[in-house]
C-alpha angles and dihedrals in degrees: 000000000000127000098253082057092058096038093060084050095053080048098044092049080040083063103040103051080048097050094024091064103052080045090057096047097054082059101050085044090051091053090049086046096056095038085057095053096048090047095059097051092050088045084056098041089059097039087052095049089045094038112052120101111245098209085057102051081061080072101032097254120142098212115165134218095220098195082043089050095049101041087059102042091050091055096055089045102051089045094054095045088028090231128128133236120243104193129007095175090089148056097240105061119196121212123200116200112236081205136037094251093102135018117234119300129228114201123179118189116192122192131209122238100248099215095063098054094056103157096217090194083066101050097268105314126175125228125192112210109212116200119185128194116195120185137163141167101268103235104204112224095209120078089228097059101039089055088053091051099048107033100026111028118061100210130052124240116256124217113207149163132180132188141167127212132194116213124198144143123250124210 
């Protein structure tokens, strides 16, 4: 083996650790990406099931208990992330990780007014929109790319996730 030889080899394993590692990263962001979004809609899923009022499904109305909706949505989400939560009283719930996984998440959750979405082809029905917003500080897992987050790029980057959901009660 000649040294030229060597020497494309060192280059080659040069380029691949520098354009492995962002690669790498993609896929790792993609995961996170994907775990966020199912979590929110488990998180909603269970939320919906704890939070209807019963009186109100009688009618078809899908009217919601909104502390009853958060509390259990908090407590899906922060078992799926292990974080804690730090208030419920409030439409914007903030989670605290118990481990360095994650930075600190930020999830708003908006509610429709319910009168105003009646579904007349249903008797009347109402129907309550829920949109969440879910958005954290990404924290990179590989050294090259922290360092590029914190020391080369101005702005962090932002992990989010939105969906709206519709809720509403079916005869």
């Amino acid at each position: 083996m000649g040294i030229k030889t060597l020497l494309y080899l060192m280059l080659a394993a040069f380029l691949l650790v520098i354009l492995g590692t962002p690669l790498v990263e993609t896929f790792i962001l993609g995961r996170d990406k994907i775990l966020l979004s199912s979590t929110i809609y488990n998180s909603f899923r269970a939320a919906k099931e704890a939070s209807y009022s019963y009186l109100a499904m009688r009618n078809i109305n899908a009217l919601v208990y909104k502390q009853a909706f958060r509390k259990s949505f908090a407590d899906t989400f922060c078992t799926s992330y292990d974080m804690h939560c730090i208030d419920t009283s409030s439409d914007t719930l903030r989670f605290q990780p118990n481990n360095e996984a994650f930075n600190e998440f930020i999830v708003t959750i908006v509610f429709s007014d319910p009168e105003q979405l009646a579904i007349d082809d249903q008797g009347g029905a109402f129907i309550t929109k829920v949109t969440v917003t879910a958005e954290s500080k990404y924290k990179f897992r590989t050294n090259l790319m922290q360092f590029m987050n914190n020391n080369v790029i101005s702005a962090p980057y932002m992990l989010k996730a939105e969906r709206e959901y519709t809720m509403k009660v079916t005869n």
